[in-house]
Each structure stands twice: as C-alpha cells, then as structure tokens.
N, C-alpha and C positions, 0 to 999 in steps of 0.2 A: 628364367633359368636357361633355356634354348637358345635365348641371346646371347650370355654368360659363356653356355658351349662354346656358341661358334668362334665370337670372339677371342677364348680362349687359345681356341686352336690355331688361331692365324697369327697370336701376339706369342704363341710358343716359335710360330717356325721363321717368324721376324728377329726374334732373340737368337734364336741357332742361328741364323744366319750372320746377324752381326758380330755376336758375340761370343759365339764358336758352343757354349753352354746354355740351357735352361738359367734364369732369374728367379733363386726359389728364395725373395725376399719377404714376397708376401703371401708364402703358402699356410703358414699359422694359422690365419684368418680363418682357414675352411667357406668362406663366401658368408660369413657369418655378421663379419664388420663394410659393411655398406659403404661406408667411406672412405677404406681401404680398397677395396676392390673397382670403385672408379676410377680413383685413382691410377691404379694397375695400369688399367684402360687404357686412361687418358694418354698417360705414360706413353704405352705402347703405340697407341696411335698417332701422337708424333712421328717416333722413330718410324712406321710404316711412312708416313705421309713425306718424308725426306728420303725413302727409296721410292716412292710414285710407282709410276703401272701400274701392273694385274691387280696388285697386291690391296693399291687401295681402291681399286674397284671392287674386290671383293669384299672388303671391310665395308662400305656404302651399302653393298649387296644385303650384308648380312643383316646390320645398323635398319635397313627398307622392314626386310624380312620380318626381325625381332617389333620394330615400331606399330605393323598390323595386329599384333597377335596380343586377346584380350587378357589380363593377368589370370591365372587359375584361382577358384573360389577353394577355399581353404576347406577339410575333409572332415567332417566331423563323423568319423565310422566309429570308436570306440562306443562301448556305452559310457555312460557319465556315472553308473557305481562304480564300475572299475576306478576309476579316476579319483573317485573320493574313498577307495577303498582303504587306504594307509591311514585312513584319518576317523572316516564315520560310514555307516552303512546309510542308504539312502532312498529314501518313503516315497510314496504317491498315495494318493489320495483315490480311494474306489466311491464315486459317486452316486446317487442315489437316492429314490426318499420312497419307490418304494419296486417290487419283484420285478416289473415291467419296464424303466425306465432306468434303471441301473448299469453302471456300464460293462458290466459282466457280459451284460447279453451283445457287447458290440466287438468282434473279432478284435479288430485293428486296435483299440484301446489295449488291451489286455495283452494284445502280442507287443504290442511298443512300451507297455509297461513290465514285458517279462524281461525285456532287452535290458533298459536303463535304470531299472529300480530291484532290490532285494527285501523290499520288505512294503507294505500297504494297509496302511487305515479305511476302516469304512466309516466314510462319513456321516451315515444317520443311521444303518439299518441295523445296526450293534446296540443303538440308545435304549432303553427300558421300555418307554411308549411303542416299539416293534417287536417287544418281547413277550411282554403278560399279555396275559391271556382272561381279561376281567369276567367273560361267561365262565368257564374254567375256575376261576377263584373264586368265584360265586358259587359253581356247585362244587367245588371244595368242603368250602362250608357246610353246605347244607348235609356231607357227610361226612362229618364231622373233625375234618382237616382243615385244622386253621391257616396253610401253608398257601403262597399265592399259584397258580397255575401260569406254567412259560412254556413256549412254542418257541421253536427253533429256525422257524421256517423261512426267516427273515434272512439268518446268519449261513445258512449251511451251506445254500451253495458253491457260497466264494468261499469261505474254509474249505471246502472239495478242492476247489480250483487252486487253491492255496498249495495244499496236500500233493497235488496231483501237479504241480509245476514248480515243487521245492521253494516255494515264496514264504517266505516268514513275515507274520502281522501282529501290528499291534492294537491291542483291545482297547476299544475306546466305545462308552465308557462305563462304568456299575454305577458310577452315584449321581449322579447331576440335576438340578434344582429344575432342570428346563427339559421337555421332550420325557418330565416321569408322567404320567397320567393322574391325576387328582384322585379317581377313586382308591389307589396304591395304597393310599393315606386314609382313608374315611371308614368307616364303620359298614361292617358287610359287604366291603366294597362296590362300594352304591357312589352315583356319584355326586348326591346329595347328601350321604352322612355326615356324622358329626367327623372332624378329625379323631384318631384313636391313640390310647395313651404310648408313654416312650417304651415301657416294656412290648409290648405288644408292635409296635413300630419295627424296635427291634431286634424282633424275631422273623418280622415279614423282610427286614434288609437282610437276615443274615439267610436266610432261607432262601433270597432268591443271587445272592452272590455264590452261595454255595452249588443250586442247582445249575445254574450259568458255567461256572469255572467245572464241576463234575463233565457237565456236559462236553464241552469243549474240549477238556481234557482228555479224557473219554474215547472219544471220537475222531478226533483230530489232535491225536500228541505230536508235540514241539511245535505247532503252528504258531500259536499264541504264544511271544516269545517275552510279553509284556502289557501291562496294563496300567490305562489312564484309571486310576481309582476313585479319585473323589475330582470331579473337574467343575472350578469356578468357586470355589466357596471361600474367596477372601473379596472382600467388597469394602474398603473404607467408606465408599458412600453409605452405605444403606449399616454398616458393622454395628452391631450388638455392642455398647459399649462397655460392657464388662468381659470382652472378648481377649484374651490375649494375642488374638489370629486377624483381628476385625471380622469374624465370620460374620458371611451376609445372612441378612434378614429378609430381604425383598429378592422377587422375582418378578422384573418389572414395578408394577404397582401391587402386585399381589405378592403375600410372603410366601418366603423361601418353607417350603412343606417341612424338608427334612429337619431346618430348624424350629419349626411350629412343633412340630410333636417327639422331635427328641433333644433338640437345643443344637449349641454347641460341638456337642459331641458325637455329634453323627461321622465324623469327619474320622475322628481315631478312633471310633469302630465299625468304619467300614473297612478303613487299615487292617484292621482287627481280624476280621471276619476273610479278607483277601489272605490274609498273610495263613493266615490257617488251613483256608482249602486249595491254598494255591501251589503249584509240583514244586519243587528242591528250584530250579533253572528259570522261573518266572520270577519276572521284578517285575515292581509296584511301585507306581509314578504317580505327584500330583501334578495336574494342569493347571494351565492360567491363561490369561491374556491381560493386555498390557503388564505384562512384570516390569516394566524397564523404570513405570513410572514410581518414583521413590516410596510413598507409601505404602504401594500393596507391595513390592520388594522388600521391604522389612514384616509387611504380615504373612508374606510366604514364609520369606525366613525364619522368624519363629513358629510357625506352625511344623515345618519341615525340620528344624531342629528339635522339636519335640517330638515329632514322629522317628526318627534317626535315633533318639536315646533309647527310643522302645526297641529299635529294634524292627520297625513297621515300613519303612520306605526305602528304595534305592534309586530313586532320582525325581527331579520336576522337569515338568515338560513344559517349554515359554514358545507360545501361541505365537505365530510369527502372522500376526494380521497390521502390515505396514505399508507403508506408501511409497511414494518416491522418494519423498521430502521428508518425512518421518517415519518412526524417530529418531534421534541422529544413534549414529555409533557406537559413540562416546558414553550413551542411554542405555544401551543393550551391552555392550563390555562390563559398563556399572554391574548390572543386575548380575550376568552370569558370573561376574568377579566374585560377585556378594553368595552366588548360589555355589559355587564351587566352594567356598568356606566349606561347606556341610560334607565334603569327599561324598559326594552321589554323581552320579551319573546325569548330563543333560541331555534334553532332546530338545532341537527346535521340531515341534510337531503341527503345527499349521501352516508354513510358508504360502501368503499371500501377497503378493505383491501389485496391486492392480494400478489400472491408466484412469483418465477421468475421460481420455475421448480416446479411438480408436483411431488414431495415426502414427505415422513413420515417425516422426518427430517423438509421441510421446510411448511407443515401445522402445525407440534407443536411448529415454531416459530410464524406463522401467529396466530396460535389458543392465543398465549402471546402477541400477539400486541392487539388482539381481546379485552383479559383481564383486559389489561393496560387501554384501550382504555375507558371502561364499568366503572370501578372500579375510573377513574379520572371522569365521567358525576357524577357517584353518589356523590362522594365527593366534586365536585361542583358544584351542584345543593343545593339549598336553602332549600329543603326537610330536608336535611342530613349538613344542618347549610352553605353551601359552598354559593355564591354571586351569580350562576347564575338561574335565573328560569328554567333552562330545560324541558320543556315541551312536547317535539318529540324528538325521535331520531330516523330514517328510515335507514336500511340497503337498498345497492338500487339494492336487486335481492333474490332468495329464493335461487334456486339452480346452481353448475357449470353446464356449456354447457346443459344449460335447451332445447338445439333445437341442429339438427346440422349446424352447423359453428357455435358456439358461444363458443367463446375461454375464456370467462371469469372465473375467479378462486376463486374470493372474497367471496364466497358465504358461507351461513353459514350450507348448506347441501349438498350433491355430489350428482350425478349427479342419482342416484339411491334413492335420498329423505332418504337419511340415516346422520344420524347429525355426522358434523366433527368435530377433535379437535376443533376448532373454539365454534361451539355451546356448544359444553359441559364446555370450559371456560368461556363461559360469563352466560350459567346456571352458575357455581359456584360460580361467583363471586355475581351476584345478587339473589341468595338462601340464601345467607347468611345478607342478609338485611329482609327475611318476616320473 
C-alpha cells in the first residue's frame, strides 16, 4: 500500500507536468483491480523515465524503499459471530468431564469464547451419568418416593457464567443410550437388578426431564435457549427391525437400555415429556451423527417427520464429526436438503474437524475443509436463498489440548489461544458476506 502511495504521488505530478491535467482513467478501480493499477505504474514510469533526473531517481528511491518492507499480515480483530451473524448464531463447545478440569475454571478460554461465540454446549457435564444421584434415589425409595434423586452440581456453574455474561446455551442432552448409568434402569436402583418394566421406566424418564428442565428454568431463565432431546437413537446397524426409525438396539455390544425396557418409543416420549415441561421459547432438537450417510438420513427423517406431525420437535441437529477428505459436500447438502423438507430448524452441533499429524501442511488442509465446510452452511441456509434454516452451528471446543491429556486437534485455536489456519479461513470466508 506505501508503495502504491508514493508512486502514486510522483506518477500525479509527472502527469501535471506533461499533460497540464490529472489522468483519471483508471481511478474506478479504487486499487481494487491489480492488473490495472500496474499497469498505471508502468504506464507512468515510462513517461518519467523519458523526462530522466531527479525524477527517476526518486521513482528507484521509492520502488528500493517499498521492495524492503514485509507485506502486512491480514487483521482478524472482528469476532467471527458477528460475521456469521446474518446467517446463524455460532457455538463452542465448554469442555470437561468433570468440576476440576473443565474449561470454566481457565480465564483465557472463556473470555475468547465470550468474544467469538453467542451461544455454548457442555460437552459431558449436562449427560445424565453427572446428574443422578443413585445414593439419593436409593433413599428416595426407601421413603417411599419412587422418583430418581438429581444434583445440579455438575451444571450450575457454567449456567451462572452463562447468566452472568449474557451467553445463551444449548442443552445437551436428556436421553442418550451412552453416559446414562445402568442402575437408572434396574430395580431399586441397584446396579445389579433386574431391568424395570416400561411403565415404571417411564415415569423415572419423565420425572427426571421434568426435574432437569424445572430446575434450569427456574434458576437460570432464557439460558437454555434449546435442547438435544433424544441423541443417537437411529442406528441401521444394530435397528430393531420392525422400526419405522431403525431405532437402535445396541450400545456397543451391550443393548441400548432405553429400548430394553421401554422399546421404540422411548424417543417420542421423551419428546413427550420435553415438550410439556418445557417454557413457550424453548425448542426441541433431535441429534445424530453421520446423517449425511443415506440410510440413517431417511430413518432421521421419518422419525422427525413423525415427531413434527405431533407437534413434538423443532429441529435436528447433524453432528459435524468429519475430516478433511470426508464426507464430501455433495453428502452433507443431500441430508440437510432431505432435513429441510420437514421446515425445522438445523443445527450443525459438533463441528469437528480434525488432522491425522500435527503439521503446517495438514492444518492448511484442515483450515480448507474448515472453508468448504462454512462457505456450504451459508449457501445453504435460506438467509443467502439456499432451503435450509440454519440457525446454530457450534464447533465443539475452543482450543487444541486445552488441559493436559487432551489429544484433540479440531479446534479452531492452538493450544496458546492463537488462531489457526482454520480460523482465519472461515473468518474469510464469512467477511465476505457482511
């Protein structure tokens, strides 16, 4: 740009001189067109170079001057919600597995997530297994409340922080086959009983949705601005074959609990039971991963179309756990083309995007999947004319090996809160939308 000046100013007073006027041929350009404005140059530096002297000593001067000086690194000061703000609000991911090691307690996380992000998932300490309270539901029991016993203790402080720094989150999650605790499900909540029948089931699902969402509600109104409801429960491998949904049956090698002791329809009546305790302003999301691949994208979709006629769901959330190289595009457009059918709301709610080694080379690949990734939400989101509502998209972490042991790579800052190729391609790609 400094070069640009100078030159500028010596190819104006070369032109006054010759030619009695300013040459406003190529001032349209605004320095915009590259090819035009050398030209300019070049242009002008003829005409100097056939008046000689001073003149083109100064031109050589300048030409020395501009040739030392390094180009300026491009600014990335906005935050990156603002930037996706015309299109979708935009998640991080609060880490954690358990009060100690969670990134709540690390300043610099949480102020660089209050910057760039308006909304935050807790990744485990929201799951069920950090909830109940199995001594508690134990002596429940024994006084003669059948009802399960839940602690808060897990959740509360980051809904504070929530509360306390205007962040909206979303609830993740009331049902899920993995991270519930076995005894949840067994007889006296022991963790060797028998499993216990569907009535009785439930009433311990509805009873601990209820006290969950009371609570939060409660406590912390309008934090919780959304909820994963039931997440995971379409599996063609493992599906129930008299499934309309392929609901899964396996968890791992072990069966899926919720459908051991209440079937199928654990699923639309936890909808059930959400939609009833939950405020006028709260939507009710199912989750998944891999949706893009064509099977379980048709048993979303008819699950989510059956819950949509009740009346029970207002969007699904497709788990963004992908790669560089996969899955293509083409894969992910399919599904949400196929999800937007149902007029719900989408969220990509896991953004993961991770390397297989930790080099230059394979972050500036990750940083173009990142690109790809960003650049296909806007163009299909309904903002920017495309069929899908996109209304969230959460990456699901701030920084790599935010703690030690944590081998994660996905992240869109290093492990030093310095923005990786990653970040600076999906700043560019959505800077060029405000």
């Amino acid at each position: 740009m400094k070069r640009k000046c100078l030159l500028a100013g010596i190819l104006a007073a070369t032109l006054l001189v010759g030619c009695g006027a300013p040459n406003t041929a190529n001032a349209q350009s605004g320095g915009s067109d590259i090819t035009s404005a050398e030209s300019s140059e070049n242009s002008g530096l003829a005409e100097a170079s056939a008046d000689g002297g001073n003149l083109s000593e100064a031109i050589s001067d300048a030409s020395e001057e501009a040739s030392s000086e390094t180009p300026a690194e491009a600014v990335y000061d906005q935050a990156l919600k603002d930037l996706c703000s015309d299109y979708f609000t935009l998640g991080v991911g609060i880490n954690g597995s358990d009060l100690f090691n969670q990134c709540l307690n690390i300043p610099e996380y949480m102020e660089l997530s209050k910057k760039h992000f308006n909304s935050v998932t807790m990744s485990n300490l929201m799951k069920s297994c950090y909830i109940l309270d199995q001594f508690g539901s134990q002596e429940n029991l024994k006084n003669g409340n059948n009802e399960p016993a839940l602690s808060f203790d897990s959740i509360d402080p980051t809904l504070k922080w929530c509360q306390e720094n205007g962040m909206k989150m979303r609830g993740h999650t009331l049902v899920w086959h993995t991270q519930a605790p076995e005894w949840f499900f067994r007889e006296g909540y022991t963790d060797d009983g028998a499993y216990v029948d569907k009535k009785t089931m439930l009433a311990r699902m509805e009873s601990y949705i209820k006290q969950l969402m009371t609570h939060v509600q409660d406590e912390y109104p309008g934090v919780i601005y959304c909820w994963d409801v039931v997440n995971e429960a379409v599996d063609p491998e493992s599906a129930d074959p008299d499934s309309y949904f392929k609901c899964r049956t396996k968890c791992g090698d072990a069966p899926n609990p919720w459908f051991e002791t209440i079937g199928q329809d654990y699923v639309e009546m936890a909808f059930t039971y959400a939609r009833k305790y939950s405020a006028d302003d709260v939507l009710l999301f199912y989750n998944d991963y891999n949706t893009y691949q064509a099977p379980k994208t048709e048993g979303i979709y008819n699950l989510c179309s059956h819950l949509k006629e009740k009346g029970l769901i207002d969007g699904i959330g497709m788990q963004g756990y992908w790669g560089i190289t996969y899955p293509s595009i083409d894969e992910i457009k399919r599904a949400m083309t196929r999800f937007s059918e149902l007029d719900v709301q989408i969220h990509v709610t896991e953004l993961s995007i991770g390397v297989d080694e930790e080099t230059d080379a394979q972050f500036e690949k990750q940083a173009n999947a990142y690109a790809k990734v960003f650049q296909m939400f806007h163009d299909m989101d309904t903002e920017a004319g495309g069929p899908a509502n996109i209304t969230n998209v959460t990456v699901f972490g701030l920084v790599d090996h935010y703690r030690e042991g944590d081998q994660t790579n996905t992240r869109l800052f290093d492990k030093n809160y310095e923005p990786k190729p990653a970040f600076k391609k999906v700043y560019e790609v959505m800077e060029n939308y405000k």
